[in-house]
C-alpha positions in Angstrom: 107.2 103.5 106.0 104.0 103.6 108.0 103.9 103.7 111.9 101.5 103.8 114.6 100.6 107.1 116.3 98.6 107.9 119.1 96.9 111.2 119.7 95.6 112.2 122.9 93.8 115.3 123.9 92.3 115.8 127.5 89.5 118.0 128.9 92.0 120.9 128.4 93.0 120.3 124.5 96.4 119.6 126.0 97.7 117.0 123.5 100.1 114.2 123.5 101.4 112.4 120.1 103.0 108.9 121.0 104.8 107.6 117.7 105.2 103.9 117.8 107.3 101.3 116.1 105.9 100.0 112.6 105.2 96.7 112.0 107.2 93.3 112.2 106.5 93.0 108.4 107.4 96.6 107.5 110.5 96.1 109.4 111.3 92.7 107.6 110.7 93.8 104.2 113.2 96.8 104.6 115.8 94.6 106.1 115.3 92.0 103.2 114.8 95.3 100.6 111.7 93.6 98.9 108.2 95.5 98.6 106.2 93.0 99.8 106.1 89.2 100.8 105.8 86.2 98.5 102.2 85.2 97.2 103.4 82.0 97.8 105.2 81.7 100.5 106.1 77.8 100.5 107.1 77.7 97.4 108.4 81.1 96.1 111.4 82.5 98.5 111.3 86.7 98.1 114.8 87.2 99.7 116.6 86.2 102.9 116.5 87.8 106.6 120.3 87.5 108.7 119.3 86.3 112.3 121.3 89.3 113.8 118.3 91.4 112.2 115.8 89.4 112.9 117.5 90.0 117.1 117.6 93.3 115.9 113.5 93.4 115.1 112.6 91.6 118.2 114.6 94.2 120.7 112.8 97.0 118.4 109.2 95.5 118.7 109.8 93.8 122.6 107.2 96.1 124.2 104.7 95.2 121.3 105.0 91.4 121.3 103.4 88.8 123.6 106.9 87.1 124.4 108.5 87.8 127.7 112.0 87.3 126.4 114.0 87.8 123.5 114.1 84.3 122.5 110.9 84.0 122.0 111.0 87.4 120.6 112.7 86.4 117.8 110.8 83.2 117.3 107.6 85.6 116.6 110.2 87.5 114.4 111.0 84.2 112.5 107.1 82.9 112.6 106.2 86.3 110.4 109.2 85.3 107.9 107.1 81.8 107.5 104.0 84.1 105.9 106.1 86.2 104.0 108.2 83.9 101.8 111.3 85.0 103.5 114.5 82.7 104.8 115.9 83.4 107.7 120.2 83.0 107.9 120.2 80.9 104.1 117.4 78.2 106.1 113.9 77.7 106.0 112.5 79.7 108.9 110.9 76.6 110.1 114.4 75.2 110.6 115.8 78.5 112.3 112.6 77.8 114.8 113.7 74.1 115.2 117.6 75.3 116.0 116.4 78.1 118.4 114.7 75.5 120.3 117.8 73.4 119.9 120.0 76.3 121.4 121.7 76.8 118.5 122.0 80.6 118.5 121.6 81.0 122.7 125.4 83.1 121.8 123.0 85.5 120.5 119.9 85.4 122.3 121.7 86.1 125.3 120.0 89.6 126.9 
């Protein structure tokens, strides 16, 4: 799996190496166990993502994403299942968005 790293050398050559977290999609696709997402993502479905990893993913990349809480954490988490032909907890991940908003798995999303 590929990840970020940062090298950074000052005036001294003193070094430091920051290793990051790899991508939302890199850490879908091992959760799922597929090599890469569906060429057709409306149609073809390439596996199916439990929401417990998809809590799991969003705690993992929280520094990374735009959202100030985990809710909306793993919305972004669920949004990059849309591209990738993957379902989210046996549902479309469109629906899973619609039953986050609903509070439907606020048991979960509690911090």
């Amino acid at each position: 799996m590929q990840v970020p790293v940062r090298i950074e050398v000052d005036d001294k050559k003193n070094f430091t190496v920051s290793v990051g977290v790899p991508p939302t999609t890199a850490l879908i696709k091992q959760e799922v166990h597929v090599e890469k997402g569906s060429p057709e993502p409306n149609t073809k479905i390439v596996g199916d993502l439990p929401i417990e990893a998809a809590v799991r993913i969003a705690r993992m990349k929280q520094d990374d994403m735009l959202s100030y809480d985990l809710k909306h954490g793993v919305k972004e988490v669920v949004g990059t299942c849309v591209s990738m032909g993957v379902n989210v907890d046996g549902k479309r991940p469109k629906e899973v968005l619609a039953a986050i908003d609903a509070g439907s798995y606020d048991k979960l999303l509690v911090e």
